[in-house]
mmCIF file as Biopython writes it, N, C-alpha, C and O atoms, coordinates in Angstrom:
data_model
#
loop_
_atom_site.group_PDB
_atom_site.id
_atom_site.type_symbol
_atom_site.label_atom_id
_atom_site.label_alt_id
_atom_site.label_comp_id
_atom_site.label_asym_id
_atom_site.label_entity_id
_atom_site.label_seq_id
_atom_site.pdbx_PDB_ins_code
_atom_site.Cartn_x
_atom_site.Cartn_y
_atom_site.Cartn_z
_atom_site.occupancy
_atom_site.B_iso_or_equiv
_atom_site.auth_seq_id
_atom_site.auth_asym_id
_atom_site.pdbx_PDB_model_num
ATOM 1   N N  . UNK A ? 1  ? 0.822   -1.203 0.000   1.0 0.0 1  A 1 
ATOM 2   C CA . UNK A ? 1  ? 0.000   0.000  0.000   1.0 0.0 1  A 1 
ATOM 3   C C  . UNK A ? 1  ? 0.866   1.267  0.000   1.0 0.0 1  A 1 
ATOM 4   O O  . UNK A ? 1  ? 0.969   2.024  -0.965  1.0 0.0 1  A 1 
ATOM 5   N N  . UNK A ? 2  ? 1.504   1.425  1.238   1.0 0.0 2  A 1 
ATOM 6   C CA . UNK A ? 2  ? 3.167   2.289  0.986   1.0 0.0 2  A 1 
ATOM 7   C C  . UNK A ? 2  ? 3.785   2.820  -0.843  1.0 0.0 2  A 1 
ATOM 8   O O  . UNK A ? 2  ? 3.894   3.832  -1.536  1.0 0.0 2  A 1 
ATOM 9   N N  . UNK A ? 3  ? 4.013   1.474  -0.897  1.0 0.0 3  A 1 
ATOM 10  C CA . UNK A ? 3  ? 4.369   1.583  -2.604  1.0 0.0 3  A 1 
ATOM 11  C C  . UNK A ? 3  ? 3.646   2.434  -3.113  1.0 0.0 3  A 1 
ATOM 12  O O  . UNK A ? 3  ? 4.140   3.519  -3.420  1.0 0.0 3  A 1 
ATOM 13  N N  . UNK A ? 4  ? 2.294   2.167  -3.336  1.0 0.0 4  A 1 
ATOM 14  C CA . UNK A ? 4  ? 1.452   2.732  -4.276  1.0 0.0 4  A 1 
ATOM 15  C C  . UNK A ? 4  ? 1.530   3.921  -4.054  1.0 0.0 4  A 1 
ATOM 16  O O  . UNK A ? 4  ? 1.939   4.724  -4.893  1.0 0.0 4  A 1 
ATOM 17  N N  . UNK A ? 5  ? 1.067   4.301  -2.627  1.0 0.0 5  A 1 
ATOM 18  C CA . UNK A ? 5  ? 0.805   5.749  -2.590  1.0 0.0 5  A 1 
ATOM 19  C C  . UNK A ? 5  ? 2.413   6.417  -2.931  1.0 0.0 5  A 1 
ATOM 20  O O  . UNK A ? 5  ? 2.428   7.453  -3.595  1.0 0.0 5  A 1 
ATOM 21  N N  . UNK A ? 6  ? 3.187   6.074  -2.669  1.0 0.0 6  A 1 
ATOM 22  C CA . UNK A ? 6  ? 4.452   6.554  -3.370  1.0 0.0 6  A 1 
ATOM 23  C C  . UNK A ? 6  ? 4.744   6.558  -5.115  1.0 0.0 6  A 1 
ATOM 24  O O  . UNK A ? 6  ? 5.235   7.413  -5.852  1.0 0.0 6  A 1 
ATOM 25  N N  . UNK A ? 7  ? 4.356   5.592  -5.296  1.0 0.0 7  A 1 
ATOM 26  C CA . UNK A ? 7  ? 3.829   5.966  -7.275  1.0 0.0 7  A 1 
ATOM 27  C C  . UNK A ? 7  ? 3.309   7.090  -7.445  1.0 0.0 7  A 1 
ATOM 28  O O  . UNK A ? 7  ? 3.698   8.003  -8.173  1.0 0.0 7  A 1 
ATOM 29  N N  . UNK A ? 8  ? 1.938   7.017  -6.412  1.0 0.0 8  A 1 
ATOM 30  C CA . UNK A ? 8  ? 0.866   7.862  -7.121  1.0 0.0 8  A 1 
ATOM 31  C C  . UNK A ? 8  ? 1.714   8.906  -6.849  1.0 0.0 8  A 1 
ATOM 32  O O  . UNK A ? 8  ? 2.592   9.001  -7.707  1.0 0.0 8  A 1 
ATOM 33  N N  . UNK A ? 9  ? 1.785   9.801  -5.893  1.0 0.0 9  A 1 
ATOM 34  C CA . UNK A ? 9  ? 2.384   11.132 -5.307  1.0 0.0 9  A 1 
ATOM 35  C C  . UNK A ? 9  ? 3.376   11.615 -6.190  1.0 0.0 9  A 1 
ATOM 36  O O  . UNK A ? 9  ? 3.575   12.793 -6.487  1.0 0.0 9  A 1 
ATOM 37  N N  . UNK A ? 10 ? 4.327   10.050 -6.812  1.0 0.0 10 A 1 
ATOM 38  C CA . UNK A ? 10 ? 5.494   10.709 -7.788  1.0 0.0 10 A 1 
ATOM 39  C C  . UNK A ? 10 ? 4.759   10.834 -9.336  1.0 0.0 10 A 1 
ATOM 40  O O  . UNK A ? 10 ? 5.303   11.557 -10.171 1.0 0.0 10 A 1 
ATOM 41  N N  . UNK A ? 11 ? 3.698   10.213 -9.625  1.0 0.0 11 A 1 
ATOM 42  C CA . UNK A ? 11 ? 2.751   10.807 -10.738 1.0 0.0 11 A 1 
ATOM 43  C C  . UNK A ? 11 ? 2.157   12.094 -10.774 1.0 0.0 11 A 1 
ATOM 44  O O  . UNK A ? 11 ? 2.249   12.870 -11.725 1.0 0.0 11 A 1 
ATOM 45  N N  . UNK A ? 12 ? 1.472   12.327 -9.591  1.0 0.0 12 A 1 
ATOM 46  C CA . UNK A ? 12 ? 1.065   13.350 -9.307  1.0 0.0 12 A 1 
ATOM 47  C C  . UNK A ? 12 ? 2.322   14.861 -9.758  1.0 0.0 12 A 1 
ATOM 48  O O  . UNK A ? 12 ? 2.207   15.812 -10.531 1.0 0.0 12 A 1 
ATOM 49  N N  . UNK A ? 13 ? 3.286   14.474 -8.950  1.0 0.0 13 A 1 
ATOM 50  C CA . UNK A ? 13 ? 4.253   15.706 -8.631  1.0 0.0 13 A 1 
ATOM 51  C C  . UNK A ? 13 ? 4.662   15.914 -10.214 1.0 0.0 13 A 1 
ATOM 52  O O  . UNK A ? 13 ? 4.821   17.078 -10.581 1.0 0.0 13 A 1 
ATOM 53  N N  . UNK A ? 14 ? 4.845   14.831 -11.196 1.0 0.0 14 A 1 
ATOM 54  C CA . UNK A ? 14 ? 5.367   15.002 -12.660 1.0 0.0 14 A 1 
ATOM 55  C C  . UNK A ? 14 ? 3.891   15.530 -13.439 1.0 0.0 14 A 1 
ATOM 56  O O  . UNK A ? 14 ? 4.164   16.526 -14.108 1.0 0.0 14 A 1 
ATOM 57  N N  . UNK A ? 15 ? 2.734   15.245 -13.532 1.0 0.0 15 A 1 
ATOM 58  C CA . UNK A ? 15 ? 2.045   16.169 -13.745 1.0 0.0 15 A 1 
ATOM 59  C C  . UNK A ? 15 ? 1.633   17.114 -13.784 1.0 0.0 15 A 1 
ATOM 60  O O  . UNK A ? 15 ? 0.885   17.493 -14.685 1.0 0.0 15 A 1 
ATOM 61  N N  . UNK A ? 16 ? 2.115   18.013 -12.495 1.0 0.0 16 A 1 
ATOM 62  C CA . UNK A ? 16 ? 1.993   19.257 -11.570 1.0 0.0 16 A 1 
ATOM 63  C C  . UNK A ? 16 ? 3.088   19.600 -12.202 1.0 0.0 16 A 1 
ATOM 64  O O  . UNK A ? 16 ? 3.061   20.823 -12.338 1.0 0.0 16 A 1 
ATOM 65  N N  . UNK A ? 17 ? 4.097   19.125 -12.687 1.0 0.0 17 A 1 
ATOM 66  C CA . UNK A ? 17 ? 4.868   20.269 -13.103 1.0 0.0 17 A 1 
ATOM 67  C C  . UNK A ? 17 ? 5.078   20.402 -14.629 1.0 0.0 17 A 1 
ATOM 68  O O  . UNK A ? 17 ? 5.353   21.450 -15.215 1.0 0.0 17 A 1 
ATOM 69  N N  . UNK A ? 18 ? 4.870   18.918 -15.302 1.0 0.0 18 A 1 
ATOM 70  C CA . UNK A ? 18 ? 4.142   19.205 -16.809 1.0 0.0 18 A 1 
ATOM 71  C C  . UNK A ? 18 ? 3.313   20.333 -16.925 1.0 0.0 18 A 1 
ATOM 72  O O  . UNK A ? 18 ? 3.478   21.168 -17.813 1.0 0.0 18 A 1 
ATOM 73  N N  . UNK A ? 19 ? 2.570   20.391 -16.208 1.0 0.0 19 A 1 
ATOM 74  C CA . UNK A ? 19 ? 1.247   21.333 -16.499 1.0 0.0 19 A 1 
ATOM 75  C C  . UNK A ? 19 ? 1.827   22.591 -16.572 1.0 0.0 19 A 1 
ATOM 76  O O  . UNK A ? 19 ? 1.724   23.305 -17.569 1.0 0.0 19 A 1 
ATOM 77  N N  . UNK A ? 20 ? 2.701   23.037 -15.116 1.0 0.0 20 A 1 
ATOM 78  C CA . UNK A ? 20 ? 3.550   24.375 -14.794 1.0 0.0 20 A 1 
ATOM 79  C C  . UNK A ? 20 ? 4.095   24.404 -15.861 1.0 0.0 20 A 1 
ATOM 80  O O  . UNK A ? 20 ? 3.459   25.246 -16.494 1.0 0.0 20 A 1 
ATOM 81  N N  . UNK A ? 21 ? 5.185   23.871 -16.729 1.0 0.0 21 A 1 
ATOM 82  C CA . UNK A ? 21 ? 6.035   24.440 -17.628 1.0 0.0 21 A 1 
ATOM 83  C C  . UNK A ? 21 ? 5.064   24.455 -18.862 1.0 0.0 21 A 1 
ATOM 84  O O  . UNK A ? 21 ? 5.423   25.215 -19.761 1.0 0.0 21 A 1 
ATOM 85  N N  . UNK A ? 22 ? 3.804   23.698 -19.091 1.0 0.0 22 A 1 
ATOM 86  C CA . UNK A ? 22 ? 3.061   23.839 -20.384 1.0 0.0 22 A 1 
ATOM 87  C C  . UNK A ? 22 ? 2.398   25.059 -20.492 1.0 0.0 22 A 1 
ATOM 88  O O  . UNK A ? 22 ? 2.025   25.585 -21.540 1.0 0.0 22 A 1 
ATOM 89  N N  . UNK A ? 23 ? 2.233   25.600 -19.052 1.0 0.0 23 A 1 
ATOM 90  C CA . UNK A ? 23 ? 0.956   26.624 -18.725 1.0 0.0 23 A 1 
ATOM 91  C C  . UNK A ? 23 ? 2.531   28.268 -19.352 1.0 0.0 23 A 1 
ATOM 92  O O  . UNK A ? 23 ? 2.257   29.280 -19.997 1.0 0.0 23 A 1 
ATOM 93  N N  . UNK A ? 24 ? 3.872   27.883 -18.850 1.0 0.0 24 A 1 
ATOM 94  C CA . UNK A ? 24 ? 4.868   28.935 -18.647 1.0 0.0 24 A 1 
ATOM 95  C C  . UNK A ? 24 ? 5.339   29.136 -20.137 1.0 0.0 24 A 1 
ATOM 96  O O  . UNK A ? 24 ? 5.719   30.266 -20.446 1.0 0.0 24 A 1 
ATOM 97  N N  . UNK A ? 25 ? 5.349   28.014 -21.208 1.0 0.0 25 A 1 
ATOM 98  C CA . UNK A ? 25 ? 5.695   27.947 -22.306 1.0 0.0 25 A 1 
ATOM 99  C C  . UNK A ? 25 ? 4.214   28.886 -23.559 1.0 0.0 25 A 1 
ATOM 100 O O  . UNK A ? 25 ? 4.337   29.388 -24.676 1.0 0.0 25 A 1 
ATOM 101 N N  . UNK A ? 26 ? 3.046   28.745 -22.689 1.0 0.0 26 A 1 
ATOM 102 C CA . UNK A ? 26 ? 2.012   29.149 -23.423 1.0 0.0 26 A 1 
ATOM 103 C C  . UNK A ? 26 ? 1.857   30.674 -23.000 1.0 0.0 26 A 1 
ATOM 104 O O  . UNK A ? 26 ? 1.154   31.385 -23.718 1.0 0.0 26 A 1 
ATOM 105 N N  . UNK A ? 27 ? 2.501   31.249 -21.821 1.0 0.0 27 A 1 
ATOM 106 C CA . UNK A ? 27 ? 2.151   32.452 -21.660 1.0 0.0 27 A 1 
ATOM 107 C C  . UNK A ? 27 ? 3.248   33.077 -22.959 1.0 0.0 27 A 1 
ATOM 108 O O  . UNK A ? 27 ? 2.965   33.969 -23.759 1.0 0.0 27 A 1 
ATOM 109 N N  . UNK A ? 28 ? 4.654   32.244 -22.861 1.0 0.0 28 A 1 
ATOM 110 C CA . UNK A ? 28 ? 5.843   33.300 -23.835 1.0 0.0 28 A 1 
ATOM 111 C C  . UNK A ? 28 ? 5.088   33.112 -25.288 1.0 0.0 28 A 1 
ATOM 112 O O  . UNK A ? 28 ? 5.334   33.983 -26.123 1.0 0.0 28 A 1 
ATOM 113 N N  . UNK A ? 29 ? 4.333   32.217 -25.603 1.0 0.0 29 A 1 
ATOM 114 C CA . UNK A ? 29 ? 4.095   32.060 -26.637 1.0 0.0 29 A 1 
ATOM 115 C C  . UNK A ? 29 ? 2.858   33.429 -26.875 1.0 0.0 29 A 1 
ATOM 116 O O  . UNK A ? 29 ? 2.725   34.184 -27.838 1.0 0.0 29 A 1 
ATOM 117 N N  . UNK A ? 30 ? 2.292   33.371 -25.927 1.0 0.0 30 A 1 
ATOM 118 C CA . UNK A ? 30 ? 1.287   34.542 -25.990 1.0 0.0 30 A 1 
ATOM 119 C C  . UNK A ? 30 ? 1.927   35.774 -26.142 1.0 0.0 30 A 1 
ATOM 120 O O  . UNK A ? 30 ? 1.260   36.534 -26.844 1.0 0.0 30 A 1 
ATOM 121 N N  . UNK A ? 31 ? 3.064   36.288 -25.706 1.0 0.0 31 A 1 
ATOM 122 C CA . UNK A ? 31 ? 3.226   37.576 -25.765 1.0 0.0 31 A 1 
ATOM 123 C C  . UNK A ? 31 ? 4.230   37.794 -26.939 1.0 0.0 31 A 1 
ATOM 124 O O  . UNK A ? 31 ? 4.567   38.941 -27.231 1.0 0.0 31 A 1 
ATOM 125 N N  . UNK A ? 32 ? 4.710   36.723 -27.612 1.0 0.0 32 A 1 
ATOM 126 C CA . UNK A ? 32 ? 5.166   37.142 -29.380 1.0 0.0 32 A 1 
ATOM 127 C C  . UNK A ? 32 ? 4.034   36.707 -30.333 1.0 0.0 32 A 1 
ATOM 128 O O  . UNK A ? 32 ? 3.832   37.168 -31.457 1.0 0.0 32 A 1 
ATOM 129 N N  . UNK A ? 33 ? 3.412   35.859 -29.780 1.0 0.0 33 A 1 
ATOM 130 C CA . UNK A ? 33 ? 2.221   35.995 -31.263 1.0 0.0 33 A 1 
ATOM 131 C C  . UNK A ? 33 ? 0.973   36.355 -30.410 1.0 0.0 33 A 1 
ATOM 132 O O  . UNK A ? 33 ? 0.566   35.398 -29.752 1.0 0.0 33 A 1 
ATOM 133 N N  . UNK A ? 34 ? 0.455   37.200 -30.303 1.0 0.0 34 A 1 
ATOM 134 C CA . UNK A ? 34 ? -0.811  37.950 -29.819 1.0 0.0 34 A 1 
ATOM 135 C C  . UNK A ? 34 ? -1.978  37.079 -30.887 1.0 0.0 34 A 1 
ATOM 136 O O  . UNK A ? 34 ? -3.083  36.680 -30.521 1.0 0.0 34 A 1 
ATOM 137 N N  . UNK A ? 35 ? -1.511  36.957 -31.982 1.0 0.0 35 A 1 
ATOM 138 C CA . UNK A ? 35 ? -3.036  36.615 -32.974 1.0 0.0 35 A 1 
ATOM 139 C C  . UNK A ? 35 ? -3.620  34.915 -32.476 1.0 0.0 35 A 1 
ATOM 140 O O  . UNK A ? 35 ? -4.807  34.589 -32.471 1.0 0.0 35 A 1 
ATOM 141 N N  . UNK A ? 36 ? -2.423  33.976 -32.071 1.0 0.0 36 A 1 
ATOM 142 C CA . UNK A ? 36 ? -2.252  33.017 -31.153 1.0 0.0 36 A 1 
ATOM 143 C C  . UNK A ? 36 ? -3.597  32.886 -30.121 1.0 0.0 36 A 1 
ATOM 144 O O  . UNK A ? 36 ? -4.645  32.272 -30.321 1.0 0.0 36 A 1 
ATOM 145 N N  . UNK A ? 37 ? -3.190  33.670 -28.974 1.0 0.0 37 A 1 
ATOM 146 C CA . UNK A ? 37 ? -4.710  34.132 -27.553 1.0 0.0 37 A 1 
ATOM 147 C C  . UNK A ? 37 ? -5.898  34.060 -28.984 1.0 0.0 37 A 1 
ATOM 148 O O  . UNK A ? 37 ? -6.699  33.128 -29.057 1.0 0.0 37 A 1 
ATOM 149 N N  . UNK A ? 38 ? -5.855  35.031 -29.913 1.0 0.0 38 A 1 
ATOM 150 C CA . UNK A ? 38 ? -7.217  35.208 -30.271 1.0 0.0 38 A 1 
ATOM 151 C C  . UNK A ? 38 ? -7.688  33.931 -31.228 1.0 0.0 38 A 1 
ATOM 152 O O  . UNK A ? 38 ? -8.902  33.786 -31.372 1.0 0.0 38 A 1 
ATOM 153 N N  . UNK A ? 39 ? -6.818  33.026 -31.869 1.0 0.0 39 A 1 
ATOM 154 C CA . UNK A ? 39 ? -7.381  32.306 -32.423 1.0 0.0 39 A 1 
ATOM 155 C C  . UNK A ? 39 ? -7.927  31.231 -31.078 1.0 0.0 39 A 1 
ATOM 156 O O  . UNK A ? 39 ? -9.124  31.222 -30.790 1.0 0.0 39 A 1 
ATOM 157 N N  . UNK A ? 40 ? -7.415  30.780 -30.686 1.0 0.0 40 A 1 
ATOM 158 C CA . UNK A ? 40 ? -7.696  29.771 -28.953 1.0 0.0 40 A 1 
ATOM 159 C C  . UNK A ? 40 ? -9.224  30.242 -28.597 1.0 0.0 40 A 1 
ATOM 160 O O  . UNK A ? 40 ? -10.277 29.617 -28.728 1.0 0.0 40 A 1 
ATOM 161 N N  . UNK A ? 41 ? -8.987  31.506 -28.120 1.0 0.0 41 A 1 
ATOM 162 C CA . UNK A ? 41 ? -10.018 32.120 -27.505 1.0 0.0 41 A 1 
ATOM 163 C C  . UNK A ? 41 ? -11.237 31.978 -28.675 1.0 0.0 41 A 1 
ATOM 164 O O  . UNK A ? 41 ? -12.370 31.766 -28.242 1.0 0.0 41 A 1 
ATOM 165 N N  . UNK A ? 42 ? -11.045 32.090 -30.182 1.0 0.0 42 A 1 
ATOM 166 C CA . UNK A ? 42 ? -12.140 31.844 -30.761 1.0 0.0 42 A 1 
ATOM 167 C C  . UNK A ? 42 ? -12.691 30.426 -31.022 1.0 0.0 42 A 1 
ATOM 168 O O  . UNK A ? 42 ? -13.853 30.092 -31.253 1.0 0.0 42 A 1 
ATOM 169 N N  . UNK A ? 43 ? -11.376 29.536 -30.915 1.0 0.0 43 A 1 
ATOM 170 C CA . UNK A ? 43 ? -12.271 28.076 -31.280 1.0 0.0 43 A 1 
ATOM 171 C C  . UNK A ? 43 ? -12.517 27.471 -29.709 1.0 0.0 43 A 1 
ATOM 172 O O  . UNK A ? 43 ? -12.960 26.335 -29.538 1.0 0.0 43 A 1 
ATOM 173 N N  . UNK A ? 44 ? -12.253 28.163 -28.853 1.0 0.0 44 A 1 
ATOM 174 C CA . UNK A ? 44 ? -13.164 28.269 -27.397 1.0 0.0 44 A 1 
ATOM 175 C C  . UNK A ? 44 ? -14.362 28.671 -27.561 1.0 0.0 44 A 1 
ATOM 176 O O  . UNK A ? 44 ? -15.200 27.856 -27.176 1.0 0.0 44 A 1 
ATOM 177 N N  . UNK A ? 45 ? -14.885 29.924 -28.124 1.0 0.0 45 A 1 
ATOM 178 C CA . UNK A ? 45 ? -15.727 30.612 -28.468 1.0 0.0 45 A 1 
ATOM 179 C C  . UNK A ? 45 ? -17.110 29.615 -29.124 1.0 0.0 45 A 1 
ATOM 180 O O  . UNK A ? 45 ? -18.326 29.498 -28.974 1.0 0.0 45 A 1 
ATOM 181 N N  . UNK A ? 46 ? -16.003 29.043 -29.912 1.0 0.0 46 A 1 
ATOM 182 C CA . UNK A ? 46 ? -16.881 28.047 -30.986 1.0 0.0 46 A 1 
ATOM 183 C C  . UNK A ? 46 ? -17.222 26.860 -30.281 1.0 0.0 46 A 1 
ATOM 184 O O  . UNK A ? 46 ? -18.426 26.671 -30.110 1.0 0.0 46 A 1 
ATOM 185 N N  . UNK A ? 47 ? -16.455 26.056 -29.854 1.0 0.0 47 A 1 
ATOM 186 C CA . UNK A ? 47 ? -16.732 25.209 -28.786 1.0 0.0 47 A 1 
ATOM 187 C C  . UNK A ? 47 ? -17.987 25.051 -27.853 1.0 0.0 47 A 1 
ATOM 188 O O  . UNK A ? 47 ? -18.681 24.081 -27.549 1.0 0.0 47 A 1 
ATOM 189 N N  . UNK A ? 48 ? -18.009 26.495 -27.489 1.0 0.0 48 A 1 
ATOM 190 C CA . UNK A ? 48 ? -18.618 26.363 -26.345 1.0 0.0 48 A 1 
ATOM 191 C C  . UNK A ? 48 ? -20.352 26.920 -26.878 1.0 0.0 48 A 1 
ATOM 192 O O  . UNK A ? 48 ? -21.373 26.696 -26.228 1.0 0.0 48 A 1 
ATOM 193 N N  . UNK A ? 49 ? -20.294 27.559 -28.007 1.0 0.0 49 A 1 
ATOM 194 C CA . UNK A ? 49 ? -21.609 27.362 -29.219 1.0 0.0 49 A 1 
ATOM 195 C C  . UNK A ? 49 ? -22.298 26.453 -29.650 1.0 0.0 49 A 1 
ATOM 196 O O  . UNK A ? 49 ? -23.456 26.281 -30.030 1.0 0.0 49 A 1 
ATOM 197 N N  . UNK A ? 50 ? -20.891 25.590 -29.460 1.0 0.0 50 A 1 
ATOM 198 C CA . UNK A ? 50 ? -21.712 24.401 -30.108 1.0 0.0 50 A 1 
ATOM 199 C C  . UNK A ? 50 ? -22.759 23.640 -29.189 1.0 0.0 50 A 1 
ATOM 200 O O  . UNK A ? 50 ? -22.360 23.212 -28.105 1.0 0.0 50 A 1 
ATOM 201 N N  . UNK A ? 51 ? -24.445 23.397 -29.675 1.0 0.0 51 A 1 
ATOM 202 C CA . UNK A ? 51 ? -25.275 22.622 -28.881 1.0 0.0 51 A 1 
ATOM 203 C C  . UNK A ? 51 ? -24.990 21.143 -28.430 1.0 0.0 51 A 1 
ATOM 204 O O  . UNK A ? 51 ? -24.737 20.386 -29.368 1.0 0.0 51 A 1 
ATOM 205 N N  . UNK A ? 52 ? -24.983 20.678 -27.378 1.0 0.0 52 A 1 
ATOM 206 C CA . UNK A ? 52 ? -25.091 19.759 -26.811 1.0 0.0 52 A 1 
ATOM 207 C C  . UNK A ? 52 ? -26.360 18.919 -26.685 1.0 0.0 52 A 1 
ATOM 208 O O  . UNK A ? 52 ? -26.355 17.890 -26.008 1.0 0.0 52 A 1 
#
């Protein structure tokens, strides 16, 4: 049981920081291509139009 929860926690912690450097790589990307945010933000836009 030990084990596991020691997997999980070291899954956890490599996710948590995948995410951090994906989230840190998408802000630099935002502030040299500005048109970037607006295309995202529009097929968000669209996305979220679409009926369910």
């Amino acid at each position: 049981m030990r084990n596991f929860l020691k997997v999980f926690f070291l899954l956890f912690m490599i996710t948590l920081i995948i995410l951090f450097t994906n989230v840190k790589s998408q802000e630099l990307l935002v502030e040299d291509h500005p048109t970037i945010t607006i295309q995202k933000a529009n097929t968000l836009k669209n996305l979220s139009d679409i009926p369910y």
